[in-house]
C-alpha positions as a printed Julia matrix, in Angstrom:
565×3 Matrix{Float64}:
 -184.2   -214.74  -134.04
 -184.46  -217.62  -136.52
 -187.11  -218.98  -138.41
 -188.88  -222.1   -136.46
 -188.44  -225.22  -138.26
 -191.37  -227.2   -139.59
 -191.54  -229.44  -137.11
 -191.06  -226.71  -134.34
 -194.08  -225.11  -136.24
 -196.07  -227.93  -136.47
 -195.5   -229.36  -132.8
 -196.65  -226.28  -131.48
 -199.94  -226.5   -133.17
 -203.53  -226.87  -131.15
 -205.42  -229.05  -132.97
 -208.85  -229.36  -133.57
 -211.45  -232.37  -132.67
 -211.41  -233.83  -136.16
 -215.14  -234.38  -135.54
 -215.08  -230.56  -135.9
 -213.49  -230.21  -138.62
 -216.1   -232.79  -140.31
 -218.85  -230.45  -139.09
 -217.41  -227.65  -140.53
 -216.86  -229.51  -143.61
 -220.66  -230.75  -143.56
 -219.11  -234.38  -143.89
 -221.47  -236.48  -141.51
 -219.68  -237.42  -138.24
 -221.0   -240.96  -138.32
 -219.19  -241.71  -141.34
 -215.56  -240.81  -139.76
 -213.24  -243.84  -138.84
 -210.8   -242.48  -136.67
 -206.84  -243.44  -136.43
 -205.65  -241.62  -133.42
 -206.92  -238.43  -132.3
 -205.39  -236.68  -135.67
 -206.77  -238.16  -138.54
 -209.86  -240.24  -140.0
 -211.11  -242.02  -142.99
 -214.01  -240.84  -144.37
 -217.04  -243.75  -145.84
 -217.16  -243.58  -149.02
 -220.97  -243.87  -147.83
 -220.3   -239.33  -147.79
 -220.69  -238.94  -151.44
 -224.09  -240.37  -151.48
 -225.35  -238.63  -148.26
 -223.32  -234.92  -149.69
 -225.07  -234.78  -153.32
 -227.34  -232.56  -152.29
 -225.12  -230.02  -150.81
 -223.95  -227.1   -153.09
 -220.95  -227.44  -154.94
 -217.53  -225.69  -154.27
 -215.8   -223.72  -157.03
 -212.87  -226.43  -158.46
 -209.84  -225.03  -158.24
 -206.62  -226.86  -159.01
 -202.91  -226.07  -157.78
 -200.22  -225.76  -160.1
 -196.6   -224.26  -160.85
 -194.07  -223.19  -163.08
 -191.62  -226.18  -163.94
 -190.15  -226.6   -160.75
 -186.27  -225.89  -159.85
 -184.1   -228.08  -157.05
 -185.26  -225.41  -154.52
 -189.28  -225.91  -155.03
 -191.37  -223.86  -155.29
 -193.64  -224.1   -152.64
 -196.92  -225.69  -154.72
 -198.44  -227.77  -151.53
 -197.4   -224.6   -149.19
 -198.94  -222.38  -151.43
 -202.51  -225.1   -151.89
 -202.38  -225.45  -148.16
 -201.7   -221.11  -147.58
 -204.43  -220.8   -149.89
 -207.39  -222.67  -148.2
 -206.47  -221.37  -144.78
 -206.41  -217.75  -146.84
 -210.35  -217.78  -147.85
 -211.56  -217.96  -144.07
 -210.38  -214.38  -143.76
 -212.75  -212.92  -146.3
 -215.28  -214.46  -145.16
 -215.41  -217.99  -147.63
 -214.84  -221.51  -147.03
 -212.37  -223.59  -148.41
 -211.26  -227.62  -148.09
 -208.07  -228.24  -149.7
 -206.91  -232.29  -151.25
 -203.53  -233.31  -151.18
 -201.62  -236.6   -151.86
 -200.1   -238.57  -149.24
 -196.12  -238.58  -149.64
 -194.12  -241.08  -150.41
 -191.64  -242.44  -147.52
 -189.3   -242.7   -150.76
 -188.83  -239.32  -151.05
 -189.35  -238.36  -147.32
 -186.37  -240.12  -146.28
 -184.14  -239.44  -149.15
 -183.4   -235.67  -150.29
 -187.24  -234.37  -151.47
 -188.02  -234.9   -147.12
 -191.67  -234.27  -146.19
 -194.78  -232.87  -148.17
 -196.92  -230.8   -145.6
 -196.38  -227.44  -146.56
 -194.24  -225.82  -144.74
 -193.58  -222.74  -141.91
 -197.37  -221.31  -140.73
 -198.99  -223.1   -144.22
 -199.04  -226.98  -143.23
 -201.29  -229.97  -142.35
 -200.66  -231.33  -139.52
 -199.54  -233.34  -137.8
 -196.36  -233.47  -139.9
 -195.13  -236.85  -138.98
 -198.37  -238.53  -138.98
 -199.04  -237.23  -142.43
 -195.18  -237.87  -143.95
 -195.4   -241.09  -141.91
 -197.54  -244.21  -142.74
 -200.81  -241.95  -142.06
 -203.14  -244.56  -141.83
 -201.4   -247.37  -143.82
 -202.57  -246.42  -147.45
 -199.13  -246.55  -148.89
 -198.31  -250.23  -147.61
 -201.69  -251.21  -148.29
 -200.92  -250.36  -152.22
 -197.76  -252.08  -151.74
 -199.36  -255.56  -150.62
 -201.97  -255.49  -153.01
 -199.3   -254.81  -155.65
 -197.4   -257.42  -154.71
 -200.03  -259.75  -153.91
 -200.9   -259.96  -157.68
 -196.77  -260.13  -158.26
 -196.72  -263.73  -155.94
 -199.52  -264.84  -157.53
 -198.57  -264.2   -161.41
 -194.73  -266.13  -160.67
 -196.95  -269.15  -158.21
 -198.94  -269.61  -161.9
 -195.75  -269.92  -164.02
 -194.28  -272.26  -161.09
 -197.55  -274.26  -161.53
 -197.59  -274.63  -164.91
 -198.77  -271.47  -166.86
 -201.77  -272.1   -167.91
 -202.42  -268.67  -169.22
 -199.3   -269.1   -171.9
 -197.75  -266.27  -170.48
 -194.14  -264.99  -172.57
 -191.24  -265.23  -169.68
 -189.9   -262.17  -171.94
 -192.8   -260.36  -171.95
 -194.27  -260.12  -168.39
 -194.71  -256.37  -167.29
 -195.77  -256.68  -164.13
 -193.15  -255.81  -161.71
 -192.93  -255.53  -157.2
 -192.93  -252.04  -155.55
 -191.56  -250.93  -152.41
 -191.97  -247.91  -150.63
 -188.13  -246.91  -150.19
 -185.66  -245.25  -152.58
 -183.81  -248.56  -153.49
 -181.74  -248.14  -156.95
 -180.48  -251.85  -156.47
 -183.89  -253.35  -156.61
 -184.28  -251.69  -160.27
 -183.34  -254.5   -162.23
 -183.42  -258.27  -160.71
 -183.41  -262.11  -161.56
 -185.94  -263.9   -159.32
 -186.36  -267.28  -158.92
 -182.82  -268.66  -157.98
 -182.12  -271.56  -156.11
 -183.87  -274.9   -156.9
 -187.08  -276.26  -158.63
 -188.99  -275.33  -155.63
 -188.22  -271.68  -155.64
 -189.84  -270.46  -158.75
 -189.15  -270.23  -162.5
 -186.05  -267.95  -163.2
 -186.85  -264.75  -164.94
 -185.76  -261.38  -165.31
 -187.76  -258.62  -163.45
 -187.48  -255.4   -161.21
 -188.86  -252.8   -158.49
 -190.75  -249.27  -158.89
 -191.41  -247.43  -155.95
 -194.6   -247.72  -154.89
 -196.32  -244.1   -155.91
 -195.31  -245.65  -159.29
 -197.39  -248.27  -159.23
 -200.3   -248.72  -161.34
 -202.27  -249.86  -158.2
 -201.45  -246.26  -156.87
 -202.74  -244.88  -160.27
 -206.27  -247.01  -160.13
 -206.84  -246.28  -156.29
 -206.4   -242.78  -157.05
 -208.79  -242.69  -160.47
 -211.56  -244.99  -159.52
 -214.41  -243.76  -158.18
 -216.21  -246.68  -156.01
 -215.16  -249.64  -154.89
 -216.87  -251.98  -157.39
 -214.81  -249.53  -160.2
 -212.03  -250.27  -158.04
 -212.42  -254.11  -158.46
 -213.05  -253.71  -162.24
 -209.93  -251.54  -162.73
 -208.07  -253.96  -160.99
 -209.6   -256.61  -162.66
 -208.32  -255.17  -166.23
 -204.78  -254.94  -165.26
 -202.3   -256.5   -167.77
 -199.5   -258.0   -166.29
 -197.96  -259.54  -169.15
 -198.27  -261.57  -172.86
 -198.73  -264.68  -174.54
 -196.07  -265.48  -177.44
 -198.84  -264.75  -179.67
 -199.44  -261.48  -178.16
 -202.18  -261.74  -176.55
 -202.96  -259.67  -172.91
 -203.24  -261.73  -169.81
 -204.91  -259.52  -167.04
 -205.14  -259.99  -163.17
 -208.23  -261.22  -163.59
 -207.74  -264.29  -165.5
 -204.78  -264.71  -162.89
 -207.64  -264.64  -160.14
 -206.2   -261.8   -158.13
 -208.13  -259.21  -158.53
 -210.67  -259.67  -155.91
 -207.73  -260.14  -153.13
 -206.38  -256.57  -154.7
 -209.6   -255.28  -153.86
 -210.08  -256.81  -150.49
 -206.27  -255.78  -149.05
 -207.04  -251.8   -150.51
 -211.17  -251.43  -149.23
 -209.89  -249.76  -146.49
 -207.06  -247.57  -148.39
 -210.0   -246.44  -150.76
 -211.6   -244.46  -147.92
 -210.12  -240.72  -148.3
 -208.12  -239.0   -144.94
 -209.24  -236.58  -143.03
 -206.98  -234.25  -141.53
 -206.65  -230.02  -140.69
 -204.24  -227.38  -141.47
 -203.16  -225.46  -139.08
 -205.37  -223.28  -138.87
 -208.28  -225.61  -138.91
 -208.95  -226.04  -142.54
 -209.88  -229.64  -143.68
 -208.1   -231.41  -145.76
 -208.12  -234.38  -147.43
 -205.69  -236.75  -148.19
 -205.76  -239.1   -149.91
 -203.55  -241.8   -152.69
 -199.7   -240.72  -153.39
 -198.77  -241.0   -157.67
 -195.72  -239.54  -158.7
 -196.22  -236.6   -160.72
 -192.82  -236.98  -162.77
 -194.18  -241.29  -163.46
 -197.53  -241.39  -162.67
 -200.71  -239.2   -162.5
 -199.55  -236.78  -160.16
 -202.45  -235.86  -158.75
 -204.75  -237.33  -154.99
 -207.92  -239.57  -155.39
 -211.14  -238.94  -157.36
 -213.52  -239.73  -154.92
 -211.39  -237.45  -152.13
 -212.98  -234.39  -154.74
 -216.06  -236.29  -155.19
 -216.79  -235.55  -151.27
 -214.6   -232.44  -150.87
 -216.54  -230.82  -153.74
 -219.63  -230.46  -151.35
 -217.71  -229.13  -148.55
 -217.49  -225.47  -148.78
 -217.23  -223.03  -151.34
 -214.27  -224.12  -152.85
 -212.24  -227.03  -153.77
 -208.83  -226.81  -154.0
 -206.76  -230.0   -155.0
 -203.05  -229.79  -156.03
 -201.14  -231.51  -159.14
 -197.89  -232.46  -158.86
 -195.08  -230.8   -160.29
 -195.35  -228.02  -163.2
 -198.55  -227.37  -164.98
 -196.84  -229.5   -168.13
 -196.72  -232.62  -165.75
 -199.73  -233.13  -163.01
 -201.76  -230.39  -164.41
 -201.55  -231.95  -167.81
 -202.54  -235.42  -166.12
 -205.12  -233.3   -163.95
 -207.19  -231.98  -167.02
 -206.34  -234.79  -169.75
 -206.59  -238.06  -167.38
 -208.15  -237.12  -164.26
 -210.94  -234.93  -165.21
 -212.0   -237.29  -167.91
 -212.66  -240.37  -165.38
 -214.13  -238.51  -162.52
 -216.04  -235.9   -165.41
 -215.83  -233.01  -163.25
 -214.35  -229.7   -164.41
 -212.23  -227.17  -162.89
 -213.22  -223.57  -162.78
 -209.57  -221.66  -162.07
 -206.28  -222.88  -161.74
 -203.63  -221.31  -159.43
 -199.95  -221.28  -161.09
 -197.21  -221.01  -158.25
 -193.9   -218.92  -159.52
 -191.25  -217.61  -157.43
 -188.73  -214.69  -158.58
 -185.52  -217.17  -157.91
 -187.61  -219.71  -159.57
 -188.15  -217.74  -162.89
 -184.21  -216.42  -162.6
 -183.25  -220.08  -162.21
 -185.09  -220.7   -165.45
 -182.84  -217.96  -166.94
 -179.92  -220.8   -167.44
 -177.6   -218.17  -165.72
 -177.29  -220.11  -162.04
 -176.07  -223.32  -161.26
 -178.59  -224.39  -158.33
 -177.55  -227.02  -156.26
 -179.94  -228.89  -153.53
 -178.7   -228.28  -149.91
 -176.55  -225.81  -151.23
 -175.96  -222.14  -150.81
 -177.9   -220.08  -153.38
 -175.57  -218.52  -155.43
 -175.45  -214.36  -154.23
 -176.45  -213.68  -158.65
 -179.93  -215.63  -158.03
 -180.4   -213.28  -154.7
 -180.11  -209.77  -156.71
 -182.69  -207.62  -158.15
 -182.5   -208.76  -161.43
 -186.19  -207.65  -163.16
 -184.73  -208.3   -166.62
 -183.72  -212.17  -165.39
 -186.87  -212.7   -164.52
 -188.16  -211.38  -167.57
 -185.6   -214.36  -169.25
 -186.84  -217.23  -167.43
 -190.06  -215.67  -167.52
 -190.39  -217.95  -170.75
 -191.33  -220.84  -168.63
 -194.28  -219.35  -166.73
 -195.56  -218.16  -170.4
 -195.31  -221.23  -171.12
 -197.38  -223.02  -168.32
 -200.37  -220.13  -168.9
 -200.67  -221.37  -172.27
 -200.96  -224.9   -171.57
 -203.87  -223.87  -168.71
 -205.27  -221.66  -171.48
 -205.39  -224.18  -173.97
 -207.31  -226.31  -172.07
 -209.9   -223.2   -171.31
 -208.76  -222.86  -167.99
 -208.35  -219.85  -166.0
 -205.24  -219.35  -164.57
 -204.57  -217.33  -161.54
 -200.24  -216.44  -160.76
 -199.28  -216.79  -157.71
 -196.47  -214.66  -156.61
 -194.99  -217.28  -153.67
 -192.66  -214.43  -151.85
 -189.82  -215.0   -150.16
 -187.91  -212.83  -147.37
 -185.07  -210.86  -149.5
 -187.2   -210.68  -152.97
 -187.01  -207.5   -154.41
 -190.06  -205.25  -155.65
 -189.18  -204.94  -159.52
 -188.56  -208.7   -159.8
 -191.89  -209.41  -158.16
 -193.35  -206.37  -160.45
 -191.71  -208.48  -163.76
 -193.57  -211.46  -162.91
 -196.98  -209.48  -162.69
 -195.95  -207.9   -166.57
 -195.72  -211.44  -167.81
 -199.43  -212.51  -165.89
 -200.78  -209.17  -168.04
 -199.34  -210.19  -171.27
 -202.05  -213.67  -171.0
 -205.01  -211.58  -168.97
 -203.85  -213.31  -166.21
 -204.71  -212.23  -162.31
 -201.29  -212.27  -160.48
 -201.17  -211.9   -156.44
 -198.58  -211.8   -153.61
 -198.72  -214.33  -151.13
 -196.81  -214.91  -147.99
 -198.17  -217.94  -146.62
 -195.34  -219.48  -145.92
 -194.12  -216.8   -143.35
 -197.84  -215.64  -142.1
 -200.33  -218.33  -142.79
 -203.39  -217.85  -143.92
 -203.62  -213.92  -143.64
 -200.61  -213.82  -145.78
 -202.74  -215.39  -148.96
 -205.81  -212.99  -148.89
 -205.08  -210.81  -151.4
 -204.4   -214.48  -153.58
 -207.59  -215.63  -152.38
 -209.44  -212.76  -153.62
 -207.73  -213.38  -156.9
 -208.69  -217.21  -157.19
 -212.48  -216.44  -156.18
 -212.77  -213.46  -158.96
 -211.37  -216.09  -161.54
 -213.65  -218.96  -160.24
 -216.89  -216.57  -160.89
 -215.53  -216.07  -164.69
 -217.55  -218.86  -167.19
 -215.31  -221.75  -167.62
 -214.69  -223.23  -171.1
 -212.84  -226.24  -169.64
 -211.75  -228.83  -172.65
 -209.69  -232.13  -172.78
 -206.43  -231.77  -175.06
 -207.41  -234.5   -177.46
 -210.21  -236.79  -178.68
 -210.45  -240.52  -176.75
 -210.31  -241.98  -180.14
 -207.16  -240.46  -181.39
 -204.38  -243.25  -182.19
 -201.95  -243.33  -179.35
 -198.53  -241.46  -181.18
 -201.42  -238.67  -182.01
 -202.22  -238.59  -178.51
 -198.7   -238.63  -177.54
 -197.53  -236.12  -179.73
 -200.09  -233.39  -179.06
 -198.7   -233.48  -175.41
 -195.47  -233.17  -176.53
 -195.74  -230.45  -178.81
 -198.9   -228.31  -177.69
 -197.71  -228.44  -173.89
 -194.08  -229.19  -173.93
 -193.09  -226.92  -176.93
 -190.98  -230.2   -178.89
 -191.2   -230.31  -182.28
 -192.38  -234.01  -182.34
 -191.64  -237.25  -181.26
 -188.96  -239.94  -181.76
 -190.0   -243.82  -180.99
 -187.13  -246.57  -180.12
 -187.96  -249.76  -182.05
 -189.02  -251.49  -178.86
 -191.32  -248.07  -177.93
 -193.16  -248.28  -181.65
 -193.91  -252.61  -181.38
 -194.83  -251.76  -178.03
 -198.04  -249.15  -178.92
 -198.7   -251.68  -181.72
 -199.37  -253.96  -179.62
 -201.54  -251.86  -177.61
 -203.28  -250.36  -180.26
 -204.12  -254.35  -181.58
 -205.06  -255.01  -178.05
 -207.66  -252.66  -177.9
 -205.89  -250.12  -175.53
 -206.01  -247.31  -177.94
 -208.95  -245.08  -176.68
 -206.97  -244.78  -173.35
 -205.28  -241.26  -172.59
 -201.52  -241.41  -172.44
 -199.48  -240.32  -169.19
 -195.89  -239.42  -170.2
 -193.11  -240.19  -167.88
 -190.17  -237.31  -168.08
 -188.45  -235.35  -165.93
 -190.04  -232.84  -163.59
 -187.18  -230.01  -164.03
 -187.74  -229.37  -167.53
 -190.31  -228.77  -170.02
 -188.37  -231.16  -171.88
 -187.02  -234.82  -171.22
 -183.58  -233.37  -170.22
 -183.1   -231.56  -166.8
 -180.78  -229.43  -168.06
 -182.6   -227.56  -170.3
 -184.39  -224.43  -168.48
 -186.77  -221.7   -169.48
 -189.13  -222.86  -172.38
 -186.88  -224.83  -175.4
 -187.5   -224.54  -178.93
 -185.86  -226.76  -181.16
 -186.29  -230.36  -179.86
 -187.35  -233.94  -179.97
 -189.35  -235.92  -177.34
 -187.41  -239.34  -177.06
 -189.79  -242.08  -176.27
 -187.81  -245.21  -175.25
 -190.17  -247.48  -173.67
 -193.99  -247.35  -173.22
 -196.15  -249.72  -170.73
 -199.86  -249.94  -170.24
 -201.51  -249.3   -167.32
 -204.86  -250.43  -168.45
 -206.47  -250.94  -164.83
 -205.48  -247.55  -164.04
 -206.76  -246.07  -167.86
 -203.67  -244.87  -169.3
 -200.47  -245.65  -171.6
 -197.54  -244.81  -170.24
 -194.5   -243.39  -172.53
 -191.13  -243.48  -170.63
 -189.19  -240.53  -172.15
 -185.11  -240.06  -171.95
 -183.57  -241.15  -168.52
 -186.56  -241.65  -166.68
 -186.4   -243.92  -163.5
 -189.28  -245.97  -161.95
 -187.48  -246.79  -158.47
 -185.66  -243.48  -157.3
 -181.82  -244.24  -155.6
 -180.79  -241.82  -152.26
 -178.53  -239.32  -153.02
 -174.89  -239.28  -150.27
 -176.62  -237.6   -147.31
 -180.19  -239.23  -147.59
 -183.13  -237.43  -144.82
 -182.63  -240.44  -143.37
 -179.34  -239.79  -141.8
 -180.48  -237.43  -139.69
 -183.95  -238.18  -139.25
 -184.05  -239.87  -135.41
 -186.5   -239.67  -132.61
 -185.24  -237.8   -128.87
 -185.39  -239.21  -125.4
 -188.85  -238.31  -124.95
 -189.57  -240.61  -128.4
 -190.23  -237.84  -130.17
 -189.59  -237.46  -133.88
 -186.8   -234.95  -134.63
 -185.27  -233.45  -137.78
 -188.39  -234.54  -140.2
 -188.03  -231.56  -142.48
């Protein structure tokens, strides 16, 4: 008998009365908005009327670098919180809201997955409750309004070759990268050369998801930059009188989601950045209620621990000045053999039969990455927790291998089979995390706010990437000089790379020695409170790949949605 599908798993699931869930949560009832039956915002109104309830252990969700096949990071978040009500704790688990991007092109849906998901999948995948095109309009909003003032004059001075501010759209669209708007005649705007990002891209995703009230909201909107005078100077959305319509179209989206797992564990969700572009990692004030909602906490970062992890402790943890007491670190034994460099892993593929054999020695090999990513949670005084994400077919001495390299740190390693069992699959991980929690945490940023920006940069890139330093293009070093002049140089940095390697170059597996971080471009997303490096090949508006999720993707004659996966 096959495995059920997702969505076969998901449909099958009897939900809760979200109104229960918010009870068991201690989130006051009167303070849900509901959307459907399925999911809710929650008042911001909650953090006031929560601070007096104990505070959860912080826990955040991690990985090794991740490999085409994932390795199960939201599963294993989502696994884990349904884990701790079977020994006897409470746990309420925050998680971003997925991009339709992604969803539709050859990532599909963000969940979980099997007996380890929130549901329901396609209202969570889906729209949800509008967030993502509510970022989109307010994004854009500020984008009509910045080309209406150059059609109306300029007053502000603004360069035509030096306005940053770009449009977003929430689809995988490769041809709306690089643009001319403004064709026609006089009446349809000034001619100038501009682009897309996707939307989780967008520095409006990145302030929604650090701010932590709504009036913070409006000020880190107002202190966006979306371009330069001739002489240099920054014009902001602000002096472009858009901010307060930013803040109007999102005071909705700023209101975290209320959901359940399957088994009945709340979670929130809330605010979608990229974690290979942006911050990686689901709103501020989303922990600021779920941290009074049971005895733990468990929100996820995006990608490996060198990407949202790094963002989590460095960026994150800074504005919101709450600190973590564990950190789980998701590995998988085909993960760490991928990481070997001896298997050429394809997505949708076949995994080669190599990959699929006990190999402890492999895993040993690639093993180098998962070293890697303790260090960089040690090194911020973190305590980091393995967990061993099994799959059916993995064999006993590669599992074994990966609990040698958790001993050689003082690591706590555990098997988990969420994915397969649920909740009762993760206790032995759960009991692992809780242990950790109870040690004294030591929890540190990576660097001072007053460092100069390439010292920022390059202690990222050489304390928790492994390069040997940094290389600037021209345009990259005249860009953080202007920043720097500006007045931008206290902010933390957020480098953009790629997610498959601890380096700016997919290719390279395991943990490289040897190498330079390229930095090509850098941008400033002030509102949001960070400079942004753009490192190697790095793409702000994803393309879809030849067979796209969405070919398949369809509804049935009962209108049913079929083949999300």
């Amino acid at each position: 008998m096959s495995f059920p599908s997702d969505l076969e798993i998901a449909n099958q699931a009897v939900l809760k009365p979200l109104p229960e869930i918010a009870e068991q949560a201690g989130i006051p009832t009167d303070l849900l908005e509901p959307y459907g039956h399925a999911a809710a915002k929650v008042s911001l109104d909650a953090i006031e009327a929560m601070a007096d309830r104990p505070k959860a252990k912080y826990v955040v969700v991690s990985a090794i670098t991740p490999t085409p096949l994932g390795e199960g990071k939201t599963t294993t978040a989502v696994g884990l919180g349904q884990a701790f009500q079977h020994i006897g704790r409470s746990a309420t688990i925050a998680i971003r809201q997925p991009s339709m991007g992604p969803t539709f092109g050859i990532k599909g849906g963000a969940a979980g997955g099997g007996y380890s998901q929130v549901v329901p999948m396609e209202q969570f995948n889906l729209h949800l409750t509008g967030d993502m095109h509510a970022v989109t309009a307010a994004h854009n909003m500020c984008s009509a309004m910045l080309d209406a003032h150059l059609y109306h004059g300029n007053e502000l001075g603004l360069d035509l070759h030096n306005i940053t501010w770009r449009r977003v759209l929430d689809v995988n669209d490769r041809a709306l990268r690089n643009l001319v708007v403004g064709l026609g005649g006089r009446l349809d705007g000034v001619p100038r050369e501009t682009g897309f990002d996707i939307t989780a891209a967008s520095e409006v995703m990145a302030t929604l998801s650090l701010c932590t009230s709504l009036q913070d909201l409006r000020a880190r909107l107002g202190r966006i930059v979306v371009g330069y005078t001739k002489a240099g100077s920054p014009v902001t959305a602000e002096e472009l009188q858009a901010a307060g319509s930013m803040t109007v179209i999102l005071k909705d989206a700023i209101k975290p989601n209320l959901m359940q797992t399957l088994e009945g564990t709340p979670a929130l969700v809330h605010t979608g950045p990229f974690g290979n572009i942006a911050t990686g990692n689901s709103s501020i004030v989303a922990d600021q209620i779920g941290i009074h909602t049971g005895d733990f906490l468990l929100t996820e970062a995006g990608f490996g621990a060198d990407m949202g992890a790094e963002r989590f402790f460095n960026i994150k943890c800074r504005y919101s000045g709450m600190a973590p007491d564990a950190a789980v670190l998701v590995a998988t034994v085909r993960g760490l053999k991928a990481h070997s460099g001896n298997h050429k892993i394809v997505a949708g593929k076949p995994l080669p039969d190599a990959l699929l054999a006990e190999n402890p020695d492999e895993v040993h090999a690639g093993g180098d990455n998962l070293r890697k990513q303790l260090e960089n949670m040690q090194a911020h005084g973190c305590t980091p927790v393995v967990a061993i994400n099994v799959f059916p077919g993995d064999h006993d001495a590669d599992i074994a291998a990966i609990h040698e390299i958790a001993s050689e740190y003082g690591a706590r390693a555990a098997v988990s089979t969420h994915f397969s069992d649920g909740g009762p699959g993760a206790k032995e991980l759960a009991a692992a995390v809780a242990e950790a929690a109870e040690e004294p945490s030591q929890f540190e940023v990576l660097y001072p706010d007053d460092l100069p920006l390439k010292d920022k940069i390059n202690a990222v890139a050489t304390r928790v990437y492994g390069a040997d330093g940094v290389e600037y293009t021209a345009a990259a070093d005249k860009q953080l000089d202007t920043y720097e002049a500006a007045g931008f140089g206290n902010l933390p940095v957020c480098i953009a790379k790629s997610h498959l390697s601890l380096t700016h170059d997919a290719k390279l597996k395991g943990a490289p020695t040897g190498w330079t971080l390229p930095v090509r471009e850098v941008r400033a997303s002030v509102g949001a409170g960070f400079i942004y490096p753009i490192c190697g090949d790095m793409r702000t508006m994803p393309g879809l790949g030849k067979t796209p999720a969405a070919q398949k993707i369809d509804i049935d004659a009962d209108g049913n949605v079929v083949n999300l996966s």
